[in-house]
N, C-alpha and C positions, 0 to 999 in steps of 0.2 A: 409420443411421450405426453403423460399427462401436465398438468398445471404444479407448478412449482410452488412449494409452501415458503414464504419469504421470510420469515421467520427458522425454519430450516434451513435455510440456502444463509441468512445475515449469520447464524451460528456455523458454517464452514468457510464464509469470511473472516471472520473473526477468530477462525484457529489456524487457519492460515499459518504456514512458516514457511520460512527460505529453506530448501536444503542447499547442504552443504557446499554442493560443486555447480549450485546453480547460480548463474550472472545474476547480475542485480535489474539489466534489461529483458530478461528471462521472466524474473520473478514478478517484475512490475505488470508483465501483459498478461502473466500468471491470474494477478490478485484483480486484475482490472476485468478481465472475464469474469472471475469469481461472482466480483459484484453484480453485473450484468440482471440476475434473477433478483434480486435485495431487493428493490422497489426502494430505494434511497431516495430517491427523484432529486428537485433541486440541491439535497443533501450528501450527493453521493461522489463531489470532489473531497467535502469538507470527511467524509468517511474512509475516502482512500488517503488522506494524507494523514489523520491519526491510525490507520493499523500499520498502513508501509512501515514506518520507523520501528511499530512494535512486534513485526515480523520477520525482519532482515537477517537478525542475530549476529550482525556486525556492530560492537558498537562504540569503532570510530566512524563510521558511518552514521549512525544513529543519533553522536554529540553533532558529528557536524551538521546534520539538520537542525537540530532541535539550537545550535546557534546561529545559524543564518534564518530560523524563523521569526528572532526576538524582532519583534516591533513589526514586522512584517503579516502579509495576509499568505501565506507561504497557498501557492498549489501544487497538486501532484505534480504534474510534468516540474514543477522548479524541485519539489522535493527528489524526484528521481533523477534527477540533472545533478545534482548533490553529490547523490551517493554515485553515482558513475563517473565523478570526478574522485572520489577517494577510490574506488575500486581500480582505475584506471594505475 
């Protein structure tokens, strides 16, 4: 395969969505490959924990992150630890 346009690959992160009957530990290693081609570099926790919440399409999942992130440096894995306590 050739060379990946990162810019291509950052716009099929960014449309990303949960379907419906997918786990939310599903979906996270889902959108965490996704990333993978982005070329985010140091950027690319602070990139998975703004779309996770805005891909989920749960959203008491999505309050309840976005309230244990106040005041906080929230990361993926706390952000997916979140929602896998409300899914649970």
């Amino acid at each position: 395969m050739g060379q990946r346009n990162p810019r291509s690959e950052r716009f099929k992160f960014k449309s990303l969505v949960r379907a419906e009957e997918e786990s939310i530990k599903t979906f996270a290693v889902r959108l965490r490959e996704t990333a993978r081609h982005c070329q985010f570099g140091p950027k690319l926790d602070e990139n998975l924990v703004d779309q996770f919440p805005a891909s989920l399409n749960l959203k008491e999942c999505v309050k309840k992150i976005v309230d244990h992130s106040v005041g906080l440096e929230l990361s993926f894995q706390s952000a997916v630890d979140v929602a896998l306590e409300v899914e649970e």
